[in-house]
C-alpha positions in Angstrom: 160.2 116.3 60.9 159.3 113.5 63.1 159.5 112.2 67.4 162.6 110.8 65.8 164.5 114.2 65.2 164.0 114.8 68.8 165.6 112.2 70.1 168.3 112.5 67.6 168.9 115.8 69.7 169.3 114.4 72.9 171.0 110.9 72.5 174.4 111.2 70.4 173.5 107.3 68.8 170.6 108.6 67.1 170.4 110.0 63.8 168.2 111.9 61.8 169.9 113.1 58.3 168.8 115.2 55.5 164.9 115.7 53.9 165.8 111.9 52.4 167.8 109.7 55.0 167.9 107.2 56.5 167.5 107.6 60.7 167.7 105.0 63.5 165.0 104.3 65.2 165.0 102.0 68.1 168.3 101.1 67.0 167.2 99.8 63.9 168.0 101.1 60.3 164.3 102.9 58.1 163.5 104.7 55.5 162.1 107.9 56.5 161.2 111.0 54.8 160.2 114.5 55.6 156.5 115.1 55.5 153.7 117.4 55.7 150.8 116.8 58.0 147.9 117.6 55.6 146.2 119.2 58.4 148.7 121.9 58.8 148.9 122.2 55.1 145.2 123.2 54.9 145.9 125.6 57.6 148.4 127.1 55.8 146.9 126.9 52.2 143.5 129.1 53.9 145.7 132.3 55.1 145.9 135.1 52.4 149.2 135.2 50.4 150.3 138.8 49.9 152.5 139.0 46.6 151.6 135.3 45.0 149.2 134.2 42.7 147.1 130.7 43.6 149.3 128.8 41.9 152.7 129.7 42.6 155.4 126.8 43.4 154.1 127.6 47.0 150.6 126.6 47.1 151.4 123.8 44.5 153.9 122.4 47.0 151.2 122.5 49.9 148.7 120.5 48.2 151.2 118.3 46.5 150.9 115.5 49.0 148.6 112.3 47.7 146.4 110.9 50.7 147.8 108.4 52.5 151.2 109.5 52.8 150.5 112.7 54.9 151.2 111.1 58.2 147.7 111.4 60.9 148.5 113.4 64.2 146.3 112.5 66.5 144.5 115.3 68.2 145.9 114.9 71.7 149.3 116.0 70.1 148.9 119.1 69.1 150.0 121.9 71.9 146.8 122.7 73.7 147.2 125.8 75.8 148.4 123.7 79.0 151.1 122.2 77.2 154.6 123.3 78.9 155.8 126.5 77.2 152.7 126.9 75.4 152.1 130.5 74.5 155.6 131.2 76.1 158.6 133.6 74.9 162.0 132.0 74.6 164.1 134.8 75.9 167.0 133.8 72.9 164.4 134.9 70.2 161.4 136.9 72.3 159.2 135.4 69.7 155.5 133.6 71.0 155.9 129.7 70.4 154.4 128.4 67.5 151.5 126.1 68.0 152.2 123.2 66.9 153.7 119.3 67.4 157.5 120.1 65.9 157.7 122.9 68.4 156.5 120.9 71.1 158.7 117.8 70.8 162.1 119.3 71.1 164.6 119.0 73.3 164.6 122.5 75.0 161.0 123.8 73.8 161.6 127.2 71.7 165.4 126.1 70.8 166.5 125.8 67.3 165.8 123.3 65.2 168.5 122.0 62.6 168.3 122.9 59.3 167.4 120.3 56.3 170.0 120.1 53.8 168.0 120.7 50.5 169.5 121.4 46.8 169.3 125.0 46.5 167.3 124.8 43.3 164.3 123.0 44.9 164.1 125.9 47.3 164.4 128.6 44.0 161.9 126.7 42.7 159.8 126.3 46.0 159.7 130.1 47.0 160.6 131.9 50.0 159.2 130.3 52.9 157.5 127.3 51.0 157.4 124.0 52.4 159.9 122.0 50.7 158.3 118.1 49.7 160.5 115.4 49.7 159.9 112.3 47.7 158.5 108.5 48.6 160.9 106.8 46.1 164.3 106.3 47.7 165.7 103.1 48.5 167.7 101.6 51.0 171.4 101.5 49.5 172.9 98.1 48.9 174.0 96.1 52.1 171.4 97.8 54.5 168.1 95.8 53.4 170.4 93.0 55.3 169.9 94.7 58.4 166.8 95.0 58.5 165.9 91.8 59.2 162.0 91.4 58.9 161.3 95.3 58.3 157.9 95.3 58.5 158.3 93.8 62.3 161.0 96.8 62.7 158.2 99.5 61.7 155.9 98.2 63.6 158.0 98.4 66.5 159.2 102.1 65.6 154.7 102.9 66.3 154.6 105.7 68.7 152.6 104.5 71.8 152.4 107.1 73.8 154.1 111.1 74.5 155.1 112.2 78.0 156.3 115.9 77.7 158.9 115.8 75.1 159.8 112.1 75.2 157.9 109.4 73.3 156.9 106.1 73.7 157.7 103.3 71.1 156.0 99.3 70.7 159.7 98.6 70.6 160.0 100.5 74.5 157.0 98.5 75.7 157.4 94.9 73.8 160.4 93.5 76.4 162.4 90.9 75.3 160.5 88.7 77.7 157.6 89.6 76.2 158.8 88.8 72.4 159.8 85.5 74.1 156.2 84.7 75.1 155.0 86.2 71.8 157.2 83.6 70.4 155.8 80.6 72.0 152.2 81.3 71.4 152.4 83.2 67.9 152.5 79.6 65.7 149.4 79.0 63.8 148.2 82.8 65.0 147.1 84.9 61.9 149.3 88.5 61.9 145.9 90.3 63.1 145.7 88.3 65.8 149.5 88.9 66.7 149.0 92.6 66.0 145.9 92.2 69.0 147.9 90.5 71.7 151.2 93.0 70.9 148.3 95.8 71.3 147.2 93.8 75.3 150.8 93.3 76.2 151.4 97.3 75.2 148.1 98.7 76.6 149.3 96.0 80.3 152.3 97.5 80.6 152.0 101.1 79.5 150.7 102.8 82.7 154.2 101.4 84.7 156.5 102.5 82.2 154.8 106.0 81.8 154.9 106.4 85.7 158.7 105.8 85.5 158.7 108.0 82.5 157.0 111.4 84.0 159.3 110.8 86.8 162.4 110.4 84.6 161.1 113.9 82.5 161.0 115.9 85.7 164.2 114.9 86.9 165.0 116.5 83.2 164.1 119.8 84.2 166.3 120.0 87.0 169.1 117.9 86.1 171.6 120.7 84.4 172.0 119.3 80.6 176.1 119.1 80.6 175.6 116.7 83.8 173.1 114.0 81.5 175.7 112.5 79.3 177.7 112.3 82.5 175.3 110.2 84.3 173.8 108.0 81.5 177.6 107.1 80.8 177.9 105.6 84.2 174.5 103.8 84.1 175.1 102.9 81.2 178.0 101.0 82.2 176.2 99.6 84.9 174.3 98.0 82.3 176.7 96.5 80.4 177.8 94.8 83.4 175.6 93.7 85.4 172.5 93.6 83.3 173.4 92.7 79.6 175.4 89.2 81.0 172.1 88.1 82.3 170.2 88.8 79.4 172.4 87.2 77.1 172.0 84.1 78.7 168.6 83.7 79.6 168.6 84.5 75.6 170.4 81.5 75.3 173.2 83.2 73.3 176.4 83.1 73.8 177.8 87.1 73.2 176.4 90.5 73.0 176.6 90.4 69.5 174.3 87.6 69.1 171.8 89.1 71.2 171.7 92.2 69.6 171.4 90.4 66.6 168.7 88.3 68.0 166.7 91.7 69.0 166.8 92.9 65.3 165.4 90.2 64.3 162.3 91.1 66.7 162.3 94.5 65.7 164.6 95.3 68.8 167.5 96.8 69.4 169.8 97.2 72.6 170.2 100.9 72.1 166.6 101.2 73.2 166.6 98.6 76.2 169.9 100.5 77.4 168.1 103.6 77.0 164.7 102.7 78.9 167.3 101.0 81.7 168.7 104.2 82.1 165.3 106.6 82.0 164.5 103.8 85.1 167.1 104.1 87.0 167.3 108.1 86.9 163.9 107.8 87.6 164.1 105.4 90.7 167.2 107.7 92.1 165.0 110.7 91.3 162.2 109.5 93.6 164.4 108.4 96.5 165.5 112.0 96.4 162.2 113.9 96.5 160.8 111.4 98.7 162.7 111.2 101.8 161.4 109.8 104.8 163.9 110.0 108.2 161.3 110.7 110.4 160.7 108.6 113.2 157.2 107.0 114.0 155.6 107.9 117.5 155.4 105.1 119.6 151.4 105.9 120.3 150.6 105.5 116.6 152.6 102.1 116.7 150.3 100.9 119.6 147.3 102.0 117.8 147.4 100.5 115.0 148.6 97.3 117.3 144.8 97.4 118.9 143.0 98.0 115.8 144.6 94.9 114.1 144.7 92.5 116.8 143.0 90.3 114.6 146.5 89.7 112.7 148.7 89.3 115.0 146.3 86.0 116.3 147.8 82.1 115.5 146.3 79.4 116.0 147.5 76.2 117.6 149.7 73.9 115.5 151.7 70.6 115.7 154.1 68.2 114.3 153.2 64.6 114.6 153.7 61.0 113.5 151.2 58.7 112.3 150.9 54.9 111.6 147.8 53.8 109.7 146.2 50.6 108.7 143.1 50.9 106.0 139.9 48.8 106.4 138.9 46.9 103.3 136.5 44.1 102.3 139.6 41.8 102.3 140.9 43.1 105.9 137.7 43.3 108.2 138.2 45.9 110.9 139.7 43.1 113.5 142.5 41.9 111.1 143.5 45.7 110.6 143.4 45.9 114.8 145.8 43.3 115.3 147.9 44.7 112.5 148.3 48.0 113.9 148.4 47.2 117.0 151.7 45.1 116.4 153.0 48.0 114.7 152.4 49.9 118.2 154.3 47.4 120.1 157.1 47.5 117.6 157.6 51.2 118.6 156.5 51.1 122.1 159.7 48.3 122.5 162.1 50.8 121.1 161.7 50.4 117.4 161.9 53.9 116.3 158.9 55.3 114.5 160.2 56.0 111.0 161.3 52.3 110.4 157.7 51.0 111.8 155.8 53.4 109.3 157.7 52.9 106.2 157.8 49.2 106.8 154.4 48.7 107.6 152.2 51.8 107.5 149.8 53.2 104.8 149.3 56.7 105.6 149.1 59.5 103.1 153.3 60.1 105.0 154.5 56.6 105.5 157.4 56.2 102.7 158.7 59.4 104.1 158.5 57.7 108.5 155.0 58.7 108.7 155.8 62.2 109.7 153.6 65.2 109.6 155.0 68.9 109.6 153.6 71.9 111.8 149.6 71.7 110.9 147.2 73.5 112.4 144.5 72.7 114.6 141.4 72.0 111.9 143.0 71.4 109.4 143.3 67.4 109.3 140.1 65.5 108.0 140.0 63.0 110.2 138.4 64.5 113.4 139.9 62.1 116.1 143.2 62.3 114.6 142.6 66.2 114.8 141.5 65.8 118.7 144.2 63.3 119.5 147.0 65.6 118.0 145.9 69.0 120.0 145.3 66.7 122.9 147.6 64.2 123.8 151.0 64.7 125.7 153.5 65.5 123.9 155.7 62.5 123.3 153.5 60.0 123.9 151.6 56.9 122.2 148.0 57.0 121.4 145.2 54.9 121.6 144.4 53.1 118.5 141.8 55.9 116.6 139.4 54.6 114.6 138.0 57.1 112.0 135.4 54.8 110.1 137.5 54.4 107.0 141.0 53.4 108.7 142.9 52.9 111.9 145.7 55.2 112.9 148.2 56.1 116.0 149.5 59.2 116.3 152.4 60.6 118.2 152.8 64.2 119.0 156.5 65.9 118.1 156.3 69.5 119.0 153.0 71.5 119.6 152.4 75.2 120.2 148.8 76.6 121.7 147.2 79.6 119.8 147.7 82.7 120.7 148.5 86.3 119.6 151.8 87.8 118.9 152.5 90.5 121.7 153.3 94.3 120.7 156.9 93.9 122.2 157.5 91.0 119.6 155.5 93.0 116.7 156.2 96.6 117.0 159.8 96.8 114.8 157.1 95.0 112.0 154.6 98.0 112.8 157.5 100.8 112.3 158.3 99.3 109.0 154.5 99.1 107.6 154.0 102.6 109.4 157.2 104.1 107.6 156.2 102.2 104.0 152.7 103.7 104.2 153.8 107.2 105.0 156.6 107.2 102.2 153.9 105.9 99.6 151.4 108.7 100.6 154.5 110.6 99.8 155.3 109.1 96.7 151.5 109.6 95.3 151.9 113.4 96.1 154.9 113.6 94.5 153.5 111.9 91.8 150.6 114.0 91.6 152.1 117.1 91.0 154.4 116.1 88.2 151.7 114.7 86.2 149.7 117.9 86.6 152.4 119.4 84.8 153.8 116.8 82.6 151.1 116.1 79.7 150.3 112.8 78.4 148.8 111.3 75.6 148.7 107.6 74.7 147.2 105.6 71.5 144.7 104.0 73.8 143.2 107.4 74.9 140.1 107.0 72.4 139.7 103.2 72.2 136.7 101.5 74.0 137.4 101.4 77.7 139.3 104.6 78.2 142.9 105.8 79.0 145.3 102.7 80.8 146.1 106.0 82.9 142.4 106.6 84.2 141.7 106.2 87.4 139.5 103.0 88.1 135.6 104.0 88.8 134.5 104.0 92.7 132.2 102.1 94.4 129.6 104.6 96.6 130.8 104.2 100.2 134.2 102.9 99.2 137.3 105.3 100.1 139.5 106.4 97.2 143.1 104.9 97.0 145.8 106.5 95.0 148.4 104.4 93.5 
């Protein structure tokens, strides 16, 4: 048994058939096959056996399986003794829980398991209680190699990432369709290693997120009463279908759904997963705006303290909007020639020429093919000092003095100007409530948060790499306070 029988228990479009079958995963069609993990098998082959020799069918069977096709459980997902149910009693059966990953991955810990249909003379043959092998050899039948469009891109997909109490987390979850669209600009002339690596960064990027949303979306699971699910998935999933699947057909480029599902199996993809991590996201969201409630209002005292210890932001400086003619001085226009010329254009405007026509006409400022105008700037921020000075100096309105900066000869005319200053509490206070309220709700949220990954266990494939978990915590700084996200 695999993750995959799991979720064949708790999502009606997912499959999981006899010891040889074939099962959906992600949406896409695999071969899969019952196996042993070796591990438990040489557990099971060092008890005693009462009644049977060393080589009855039994022990043949567990040692049958050749290396390599004994599928590796990493440590983390075995049921350590703080796993949920863990050394429990299901009151249907009164029996302790056996320790191990099939017990721990189904839908309603301790509940039955379905049976695998096997040919009743494998299990004569096998022994009571034997573990029955399946084989490696099957094929596909005829027609479904065809959808499997680039299979070993499908498997690779179908990788588990990462567990979060009884869900699990596949490439295919984490590697968006935005994602695969990036992968495919940048993938030409990459060898497959080197597209396995940046698959492995996009995955390891986005894992802690979708995890977060996860643990939420498995405690909302505990409470939620099972007959209710299928309910509530129905509606979101129409939701889906209508307001998101239209908009992700067409950024595809595509023109139907079919094409786009289409267009996902050939990534490995399939819509039954993104319609399936759109809904574990949106119970999740609804699930947090329920435990974290926040109606309460926020004293006026604490909004005029935090008012005086951040005056700081709530200070502007002074800014304007201006006009500005300009006349450069070259080698071929000594200083004089380029007086006269502005000046001219100064009489032009001072006569009732308006501004705009002067500059584009004339001008050759930075601004001029647009009339020489200058939007709200503020006081500084202009590298030509005098034309900074004039600008926070002059009356507003009126004509400057020709200003010679060295380099070129401007006049400037002053539009609209406002002094620094500092935005009063009256003015800032309904911004203050709102920060005030968002803070308080996220200390809530992390609290929340807090406790349900104390009791939700997690492992990811990253866990043991260089560089630790995505889900640690990132190391402090001596004197620096600690902020939970």
């Amino acid at each position: 048994m695999s993750d995959t029988c799991d979720r064949a228990q708790r999502h009606p479009g997912h499959r999981c058939g006899p010891a040889r079958a074939l099962v959906v995963i992600g949406g896409l069609l695999c071969a899969a096959h019952v196996r042993v993990d070796s591990r438990a098998a040489a557990q099971d082959s060092a008890q005693p056996t009462v009644g049977a020799a060393a080589d009855t069918p039994t022990a043949a069977a567990r040692g049958s399986v050749p290396l390599g096709q004994a599928p590796s459980v990493p440590d983390p997902l075995g049921r350590p003794l703080g796993w949920p149910t863990a050394g429990k009693k299901p009151v249907a059966t009164g029996k302790a829980l056996e320790n191990h990953v099939l017990s721990s991955i189904r839908a309603i810990p301790g509940g039955p398991l379905e049976s695998i249909t096997v040919e009743p003379a494998a299990i004569a043959a096998a022994g009571k209680g034997a573990v029955i092998q399946a084989g490696f050899e099957d094929q596909l039948p005829p027609g479904a190699a065809a959808a499997t469009t680039g299979s070993v891109q499908v498997l690779e997909n179908a990788k588990v990432m990462a567990r979060v109490g009884p869900e699990v987390v596949l490439q295919g979850d984490l590697l968006t369709p935005t994602a695969m669209d990036w992968l495919d600009k940048v993938s030409p002339g990459l060898t497959p290693e080197q597209v396995a690596d940046l698959k492995a960064q996009i995955c390891r990027q986005v894992i802690k997120p979708h995890i977060e949303s996860l643990i939420v979306y498995v405690d909302a699971c505990r409470t939620i009463p099972p007959d209710r699910l299928p309910e509530i998935e129905k509606k979101v999933n129409e939701a889906f279908d209508q307001q998101q699947l239209p908009r992700l057909v067409k950024d595809a480029g595509v023109a139907t759904a079919a094409e786009y599902e289409q267009l996902l199996r050939s990534r490995g993809l399939s819509l039954d997963r993104i319609r399936k991590t759109f809904f574990e996201r949106a119970l999740a969201q609804q699930w947090i705006q329920q435990k974290v409630v926040d109606d309460g209002e926020i004293p006026h005292a604490d909004m005029i303290a935090w008012y005086q210890n951040h005056l700081a932001e709530y200070e502007f400086p002074a800014k304007a909007r201006f006009e500005q003619l300009t006349v450069k001085v070259t080698a071929d226009r000594p200083r004089q020639q380029a007086w006269n010329s502005l000046a001219a254009m100064g009489n032009e405007v001072f006569q009732g020429r308006p501004f705009a026509d002067v500059a584009k006409a004339r001008s050759e400022g930075p601004t001029a093919a647009g009339g020489g105008g200058y939007d709200w700037t503020t006081k500084g921020s202009l590298v030509s000092k005098v034309v900074d000075d004039a600008v926070f100096s002059l009356p507003v309105g009126q004509l400057s003095t020709i200003l010679d900066d060295g380099t070129a000869l401007h006049i400037v005319r002053v539009i609209e100007r406002t002094d620094a200053g500092r935005t009063p509490f009256i003015e800032a206070q309904v911004g203050i409530r709102d920060k005030l309220r968002d803070e308080r709700r996220n200390r809530e949220m992390d609290e929340y948060l807090a406790t349900v990954r104390d009791r939700t266990p997690v492992w990811t494939i990253f866990d043991d790499q260089p560089g630790g978990s995505p889900l640690q915590a990132a190391p402090q700084t001596a004197g620096q306070p600690r902020t939970r996200r």
